[in-house]
C-alpha positions in Angstrom: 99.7 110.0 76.6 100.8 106.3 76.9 100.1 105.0 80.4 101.6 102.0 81.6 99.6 99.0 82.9 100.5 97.7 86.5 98.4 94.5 86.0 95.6 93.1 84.2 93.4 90.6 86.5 90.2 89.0 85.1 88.3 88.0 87.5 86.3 84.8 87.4 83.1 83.8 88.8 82.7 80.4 91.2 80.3 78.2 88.9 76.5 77.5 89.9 75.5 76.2 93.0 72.2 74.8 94.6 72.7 78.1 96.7 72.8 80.2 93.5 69.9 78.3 91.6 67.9 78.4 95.1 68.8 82.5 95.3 69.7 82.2 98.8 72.8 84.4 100.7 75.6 82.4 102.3 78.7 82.7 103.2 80.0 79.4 103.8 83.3 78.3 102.9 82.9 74.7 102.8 79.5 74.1 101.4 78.0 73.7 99.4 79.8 72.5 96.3 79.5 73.3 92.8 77.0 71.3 90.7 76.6 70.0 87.3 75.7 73.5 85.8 78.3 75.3 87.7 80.9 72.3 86.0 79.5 73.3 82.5 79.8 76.6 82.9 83.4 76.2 84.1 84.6 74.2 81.5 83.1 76.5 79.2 84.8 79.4 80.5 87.7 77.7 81.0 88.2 76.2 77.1 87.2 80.1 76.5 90.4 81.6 78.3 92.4 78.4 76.9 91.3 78.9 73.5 91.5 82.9 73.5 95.6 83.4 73.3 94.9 84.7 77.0 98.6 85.3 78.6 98.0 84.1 82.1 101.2 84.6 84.5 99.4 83.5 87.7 95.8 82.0 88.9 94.6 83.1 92.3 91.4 81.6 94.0 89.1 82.3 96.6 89.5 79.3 99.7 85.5 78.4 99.3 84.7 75.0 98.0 82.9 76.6 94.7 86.0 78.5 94.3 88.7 75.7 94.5 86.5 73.4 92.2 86.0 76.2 90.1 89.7 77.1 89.7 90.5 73.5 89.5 88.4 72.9 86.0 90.4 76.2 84.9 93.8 75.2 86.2 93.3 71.6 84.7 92.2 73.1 81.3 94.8 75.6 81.0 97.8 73.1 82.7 98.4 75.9 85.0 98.6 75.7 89.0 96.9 78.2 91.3 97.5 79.7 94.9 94.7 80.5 97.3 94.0 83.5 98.9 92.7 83.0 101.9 91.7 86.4 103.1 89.5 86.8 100.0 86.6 84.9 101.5 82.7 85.7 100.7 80.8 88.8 102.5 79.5 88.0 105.9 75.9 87.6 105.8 74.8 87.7 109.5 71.1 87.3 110.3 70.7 86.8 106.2 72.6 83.9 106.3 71.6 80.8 104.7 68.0 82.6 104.0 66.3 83.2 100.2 65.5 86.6 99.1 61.5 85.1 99.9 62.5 84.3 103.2 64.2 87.2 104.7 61.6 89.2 103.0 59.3 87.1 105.0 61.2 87.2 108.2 62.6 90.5 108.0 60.1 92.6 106.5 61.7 95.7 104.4 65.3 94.6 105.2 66.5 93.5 102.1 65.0 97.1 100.1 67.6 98.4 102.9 70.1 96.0 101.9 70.3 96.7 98.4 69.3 100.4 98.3 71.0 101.6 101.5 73.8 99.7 101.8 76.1 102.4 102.8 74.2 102.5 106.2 72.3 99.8 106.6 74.4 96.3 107.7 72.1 92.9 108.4 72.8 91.8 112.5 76.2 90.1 112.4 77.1 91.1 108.5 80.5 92.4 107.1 79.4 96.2 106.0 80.0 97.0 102.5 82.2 99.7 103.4 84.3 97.0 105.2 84.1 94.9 102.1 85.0 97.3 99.9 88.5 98.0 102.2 89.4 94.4 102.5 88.8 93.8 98.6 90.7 96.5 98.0 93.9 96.1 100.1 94.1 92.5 99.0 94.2 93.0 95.5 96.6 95.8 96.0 98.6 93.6 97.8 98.3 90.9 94.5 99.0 93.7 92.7 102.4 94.4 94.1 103.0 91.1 94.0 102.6 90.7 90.2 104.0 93.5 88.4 103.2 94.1 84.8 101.5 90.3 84.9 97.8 89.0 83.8 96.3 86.9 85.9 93.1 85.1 86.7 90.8 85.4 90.0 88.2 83.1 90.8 86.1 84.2 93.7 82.6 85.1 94.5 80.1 87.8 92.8 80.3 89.8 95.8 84.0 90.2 95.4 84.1 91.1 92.0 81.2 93.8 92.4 83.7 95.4 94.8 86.2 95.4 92.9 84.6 96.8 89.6 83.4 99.5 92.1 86.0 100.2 93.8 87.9 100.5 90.2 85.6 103.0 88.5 84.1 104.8 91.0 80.5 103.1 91.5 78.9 104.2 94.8 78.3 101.5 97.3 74.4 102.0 97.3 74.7 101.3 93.2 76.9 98.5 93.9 74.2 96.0 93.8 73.8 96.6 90.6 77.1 95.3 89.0 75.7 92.3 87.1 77.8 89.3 87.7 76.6 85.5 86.8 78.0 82.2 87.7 81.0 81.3 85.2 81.4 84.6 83.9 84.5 86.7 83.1 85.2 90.4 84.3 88.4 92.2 83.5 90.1 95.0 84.9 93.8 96.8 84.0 95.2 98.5 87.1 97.2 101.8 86.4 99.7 103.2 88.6 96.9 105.8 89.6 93.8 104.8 88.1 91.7 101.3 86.9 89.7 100.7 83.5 87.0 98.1 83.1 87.4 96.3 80.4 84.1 94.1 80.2 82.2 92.9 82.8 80.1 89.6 82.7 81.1 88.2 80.0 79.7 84.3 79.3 81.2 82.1 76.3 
């Protein structure tokens, strides 16, 4: 049986941060930016798809700062423009906001065990849930989808966002979610069927 592909998005994570090197949760849109590692890892990535044969039709990009640098190394590298998506912003964090693993552990004693191993019913005080999460991933890149039949493209967003969307394309439960490996400047591809989605690999770093 020969099933034919809707779309093919590889998704694309933000590059390092002082955030990300510091482990800390945030959802910040405008801080902070990328730094020297996270522009290494971009370019790499970015020569990577260039140098590949990669067919890209369209690049999409979360609004955060991280994002839009990000996607501006690949955009530059591969002479291609992008669009944001500005709907496609990080998870809520709440109470964890702005906090390291250490701290909220600290702070918040046995929350973050909840976090990770209960996330289907246990949301931090102010926090998107990852049910929610899940939903709003979805429909958005249902909605690319539509937009962009029988196209590749490229989305660079945030490893929250992409461990929703491998989920939500192979069936992963939301308290295994967490699991989903996905490092800074790293490349995960899905093909969307009309009633089903494959992974094709999953953090993948040049």
């Amino acid at each position: 049986m020969i099933f034919k592909r809707k779309c093919k998005i590889t998704f694309i994570k933000h590059g390092t941060t002082i955030n990300t090197e510091e482990n800390r949760f945030f959802d910040d849109e405008k801080f902070p930016a990328i730094n020297e590692t996270g522009r290494i890892e971009m370019e790499k990535i970015s020569e990577w798809i260039d140098n590949s044969g990669l067919k890209i039709d369209k690049i999409y990009t979360s609004p955060a700062l991280r994002c839009v640098q990000s996607t501006r190394i690949l955009s530059n590298t591969c002479n291609q423009d992008f669009e944001i998506v500005y709907n496609l912003t990080s998870r809520k964090k709440g109470i964890f906001n702005g906090l390291s693993i250490e701290e909220i552990e600290k702070k918040y004693p046995g929350h973050i065990e909840q976090y990770y191993k209960n996330a289907e019913n246990y949301t931090p005080e102010g926090a998107e849930s990852i049910i929610s999460l899940n939903k709003r991933v979805d429909e958005i890149i249902q909605n690319i989808i539509n937009k962009n039949n029988n196209k590749r493209l490229v989305i660079v967003t945030h490893g929250e966002i992409i461990q929703a969307a491998v989920a939500n394309a192979i069936g992963i439960m939301p308290n295994n979610q967490f699991k989903i490996y996905i490092p800074a400047g790293s490349a995960t591809q899905i093909s969307y069927f009309e009633d089903f989605a494959s992974l094709i690999y999953s953090a993948y770093i040049p």
